[in-house]
C-alpha positions in Angstrom: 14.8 -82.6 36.8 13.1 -79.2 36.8 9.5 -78.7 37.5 8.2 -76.3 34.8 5.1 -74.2 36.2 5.4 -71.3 33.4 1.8 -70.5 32.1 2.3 -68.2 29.6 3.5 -69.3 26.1 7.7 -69.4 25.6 9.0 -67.4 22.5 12.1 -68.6 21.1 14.6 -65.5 20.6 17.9 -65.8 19.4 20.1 -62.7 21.0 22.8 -61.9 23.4 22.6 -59.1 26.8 25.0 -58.8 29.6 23.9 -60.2 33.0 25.2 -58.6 36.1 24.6 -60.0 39.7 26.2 -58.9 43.3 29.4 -61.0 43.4 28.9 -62.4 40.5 30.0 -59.4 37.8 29.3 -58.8 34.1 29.1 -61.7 32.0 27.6 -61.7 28.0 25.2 -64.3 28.2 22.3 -65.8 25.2 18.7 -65.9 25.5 17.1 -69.1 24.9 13.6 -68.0 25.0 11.1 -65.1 26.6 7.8 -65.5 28.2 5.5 -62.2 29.3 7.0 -62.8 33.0 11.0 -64.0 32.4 13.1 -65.7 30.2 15.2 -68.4 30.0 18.7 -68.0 29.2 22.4 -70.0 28.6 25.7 -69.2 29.7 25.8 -69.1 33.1 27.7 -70.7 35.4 27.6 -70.1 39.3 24.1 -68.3 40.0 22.0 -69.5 42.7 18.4 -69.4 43.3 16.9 -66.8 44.6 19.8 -64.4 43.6 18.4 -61.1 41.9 19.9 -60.5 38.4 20.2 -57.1 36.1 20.0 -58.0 32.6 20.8 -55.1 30.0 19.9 -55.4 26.2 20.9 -53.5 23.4 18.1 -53.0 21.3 18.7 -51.9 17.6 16.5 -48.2 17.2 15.9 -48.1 20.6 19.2 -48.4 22.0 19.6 -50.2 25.7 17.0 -51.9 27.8 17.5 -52.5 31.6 15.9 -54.5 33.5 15.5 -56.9 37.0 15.2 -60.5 37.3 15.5 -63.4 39.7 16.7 -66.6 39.4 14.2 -69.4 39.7 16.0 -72.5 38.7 19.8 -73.4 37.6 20.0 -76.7 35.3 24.1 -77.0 34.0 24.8 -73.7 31.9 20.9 -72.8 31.5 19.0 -70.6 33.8 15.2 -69.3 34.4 14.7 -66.1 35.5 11.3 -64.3 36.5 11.3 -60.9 35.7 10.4 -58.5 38.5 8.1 -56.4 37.1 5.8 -57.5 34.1 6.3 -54.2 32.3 9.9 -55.0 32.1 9.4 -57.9 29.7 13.0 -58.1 27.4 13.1 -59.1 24.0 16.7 -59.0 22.1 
């Protein structure tokens, strides 16, 4: 069971970014949905919590997006992620 304690409002956003984590590699993954402080994505298999995350977005006119996250909970292949800094907010 997770424990949701998100405040803000969760937008649904269909789109794809590569993750990349120490030890962990490159992997394509999907996002789920996007909140002002993280996001909850699918296609992951293996990440801990606690484990900080670089998540890269192409985004069409305004080319590639960068940005840090850490995990916050693993449920199967879903995972929420709190971005790192507010301002970094990704939307694909």
């Amino acid at each position: 069971m997770i424990f949701e304690a998100r405040m803000e409002p969760r937008t649904p956003c269909v789109g794809t970014a590569w993750l990349t984590a120490k030890n962990f590699g490159s992997v394509r993954i999907e996002f789920v949905d996007t909140s002002k402080s993280g996001a909850r994505i699918k296609g992951l298999l293996g990440l801990r919590n606690g484990a900080i995350v670089e998540l890269q977005v192409e985004q069409p006119r305004l080319g590639a997006k960068t940005c840090r996250a850490v995990v916050r909970w693993v449920s199967a292949d879903t995972v929420g992620l709190q971005y790192l800094r507010s301002d970094q907010k990704l939307t694909p």
